[in-house]
N, C-alpha and C positions, 0 to 999 in steps of 0.2 A: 221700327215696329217688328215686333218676332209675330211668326205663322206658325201654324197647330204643324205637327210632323204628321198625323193623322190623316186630316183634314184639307188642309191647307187655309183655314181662315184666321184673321189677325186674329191673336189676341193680345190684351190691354193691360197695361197696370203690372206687368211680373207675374200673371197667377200659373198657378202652378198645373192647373187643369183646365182645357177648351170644354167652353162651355158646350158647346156643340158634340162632338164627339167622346169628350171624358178622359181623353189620352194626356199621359203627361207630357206638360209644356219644355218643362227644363229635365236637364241631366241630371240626373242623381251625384252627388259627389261620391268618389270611391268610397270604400269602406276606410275605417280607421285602423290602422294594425294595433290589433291588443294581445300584448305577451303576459304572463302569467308569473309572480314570483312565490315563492313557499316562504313563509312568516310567522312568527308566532305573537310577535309583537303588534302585532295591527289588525284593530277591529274587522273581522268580517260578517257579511248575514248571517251565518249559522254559529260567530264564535263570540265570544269575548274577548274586549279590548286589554290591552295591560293589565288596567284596572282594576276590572273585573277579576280577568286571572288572576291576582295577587290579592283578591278581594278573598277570595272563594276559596284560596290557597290558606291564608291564615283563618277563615270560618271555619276549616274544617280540619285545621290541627286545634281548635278550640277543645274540641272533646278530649284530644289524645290529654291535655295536660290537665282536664278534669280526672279521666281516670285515674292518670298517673300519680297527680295529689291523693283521688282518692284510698290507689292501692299501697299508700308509702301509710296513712293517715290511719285507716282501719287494719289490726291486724287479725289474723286467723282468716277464719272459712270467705268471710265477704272479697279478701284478698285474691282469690282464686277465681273468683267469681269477676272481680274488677280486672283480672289478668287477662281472661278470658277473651270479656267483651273489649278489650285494648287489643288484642291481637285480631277478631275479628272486624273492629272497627278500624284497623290499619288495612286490614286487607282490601274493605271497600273504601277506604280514604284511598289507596293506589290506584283503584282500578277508575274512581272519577278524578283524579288528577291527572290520569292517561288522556281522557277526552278533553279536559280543562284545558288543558297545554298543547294537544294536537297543533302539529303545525298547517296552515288555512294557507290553500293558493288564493292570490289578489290579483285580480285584472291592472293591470297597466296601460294604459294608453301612451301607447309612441306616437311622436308628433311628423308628421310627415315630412319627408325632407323635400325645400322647394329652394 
């Protein structure tokens, strides 16, 4: 029969807290060692998984090859105009494929050596 460290009265059954005083009964297990890897490939909370990223990667060269059809397609003045928004529309396609692609640390848990 285990006794409160608190207290000293039995308690019953494995509980984790004497009912009496409120102290806990058992040891905490240590912590678990968690190392950290850098990834680009594996979902995190704030990222997209593969999937996604390759998802998001080909949605968003969708426009480039509409422009590009449609500045080969039209010629004269709308051509300059389509040049335009293709050059501007690459430059914010780069800057969220920067975030898209970030590489995401991922918690690890090491298993404890016993």
């Amino acid at each position: 029969m285990a006794h409160c460290s608190g207290c000293g009265r039995e308690v019953f059954g494995g509980a984790v807290w004497c009912a009496q005083c409120y102290q806990a009964t058992i040891e905490r297990p240590l912590p678990v060692r968690i190392e950290r890897r850098v990834t680009r490939w594996e979902k995190s909370a704030t990222s997209f998984g593969p999937v996604g990223r390759v998802l998001w990667t080909v949605l968003l060269l969708v426009p480039v090859a509409l422009l590009t059809y449609l500045g080969i397609v039209y010629p004269g003045r709308p051509r300059a105009v389509v040049g335009l928004a293709l050059v501007v529309w690459t430059a914010f396609m780069a800057f969220l494929l920067r975030d898209i692609w970030k590489a995401v640390s991922i918690p690890v848990r090491i298993p404890d050596p016993e």
